[in-house]
Every structure is written in C-alpha cells, then in structure tokens.
C-alpha positions in Angstrom: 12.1 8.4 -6.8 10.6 5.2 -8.6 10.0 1.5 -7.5 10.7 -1.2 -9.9 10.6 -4.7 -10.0 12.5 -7.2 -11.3 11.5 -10.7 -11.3 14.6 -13.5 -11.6 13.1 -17.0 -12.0 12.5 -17.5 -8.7 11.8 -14.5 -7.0 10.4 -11.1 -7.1 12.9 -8.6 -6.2 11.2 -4.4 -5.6 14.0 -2.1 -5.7 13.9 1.7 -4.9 16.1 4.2 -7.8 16.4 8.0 -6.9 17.8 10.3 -8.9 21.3 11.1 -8.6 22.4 14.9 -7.6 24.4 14.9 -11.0 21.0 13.7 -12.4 22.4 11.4 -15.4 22.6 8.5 -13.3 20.1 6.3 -10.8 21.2 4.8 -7.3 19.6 1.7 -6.8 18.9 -0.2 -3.5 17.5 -3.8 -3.0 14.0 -2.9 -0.7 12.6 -6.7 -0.5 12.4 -9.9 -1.9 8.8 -12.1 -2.4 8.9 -15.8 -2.8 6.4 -18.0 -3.9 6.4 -20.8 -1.9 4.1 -23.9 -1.6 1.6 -21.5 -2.9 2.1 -18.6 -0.4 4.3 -15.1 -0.4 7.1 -14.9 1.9 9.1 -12.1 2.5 12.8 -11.7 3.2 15.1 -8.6 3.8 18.7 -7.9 3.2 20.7 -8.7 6.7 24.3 -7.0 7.8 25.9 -9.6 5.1 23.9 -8.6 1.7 22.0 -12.1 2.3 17.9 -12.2 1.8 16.4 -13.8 5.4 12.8 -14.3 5.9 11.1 -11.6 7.7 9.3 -13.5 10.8 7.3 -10.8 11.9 4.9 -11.2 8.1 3.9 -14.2 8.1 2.8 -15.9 4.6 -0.1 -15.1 2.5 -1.1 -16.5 -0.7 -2.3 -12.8 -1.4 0.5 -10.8 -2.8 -0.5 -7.4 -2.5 -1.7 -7.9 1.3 2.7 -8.9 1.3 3.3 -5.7 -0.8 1.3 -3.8 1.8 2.9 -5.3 5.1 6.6 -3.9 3.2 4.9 -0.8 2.1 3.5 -0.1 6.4 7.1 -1.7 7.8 6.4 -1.3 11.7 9.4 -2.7 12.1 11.5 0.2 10.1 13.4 -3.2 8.2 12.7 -1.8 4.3 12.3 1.8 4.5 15.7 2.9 6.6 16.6 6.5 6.9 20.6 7.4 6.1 23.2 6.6 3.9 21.5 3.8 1.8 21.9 3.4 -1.8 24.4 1.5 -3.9 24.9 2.3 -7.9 24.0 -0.4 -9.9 
C-alpha cells in the first residue's frame, strides 16, 4: 500500500493505491480532500454521491498536519472503511 497526493489548484487530494492481485496494476481510492480556506485547512469526505462535503466533526486549523492527523486517527471510521473499496483509476 502507498499514500499519494495530488494537489489540483485548489485542493489537496491524499489517495490510497494497493497493489493489485495481478500485481501490474494499482487500485486507487479518493481517502480526503484539504482546502485552504481564509487561511485555515478544512476537510471534506466523499458522500454516497462521489461529492467532497465538509467533515463537521474536524473543525479548521491553520496547521495542516494537525488536519492530516485528525484523517490519519478517524474516530468516526469516515476515511479508513473496511470492505469492498477501491476503484481503478
């Protein structure tokens, strides 16, 4: 498994890529999205429709890493879910 990053303009996207079974190929899945806004990191999540929604239960920070931290802990089970999860991109 590896974490990357990719950063579109506006926000910074951390995915998760594992390994396919066949090996050749990596399936990808969106984990969280940071925004910089007015100077502080939100956080938002994936919903039921594919759509990024603020998570309300981290509030924001202008420290990023404390935001990378709150995703990495997830109390709330919202970016680390166990089952069928990853799409090929």
């Amino acid at each position: 498994m590896r974490l990357k990053y990719v950063w579109d303009g506006k926000a910074m996207i951390l995915f998760e890529e594992r390994s396919h079974s066949h090996g050749r190929q990596w399936l990808c899945s969106a984990i969280a999205q940071f925004r910089l806004e007015h100077n502080q990191w939100n956080v938002y999540a994936l919903n039921a429709s594919h759509d990024w929604v603020p998570v309300k239960s981290i509030a924001p920070s202008p420290d990023f890493e404390r935001q990378l931290e709150q995703v990495e802990l997830d109390p709330e089970g919202i970016f680390w879910p166990t089952g069928d999860w990853a799409e090929t991109f």
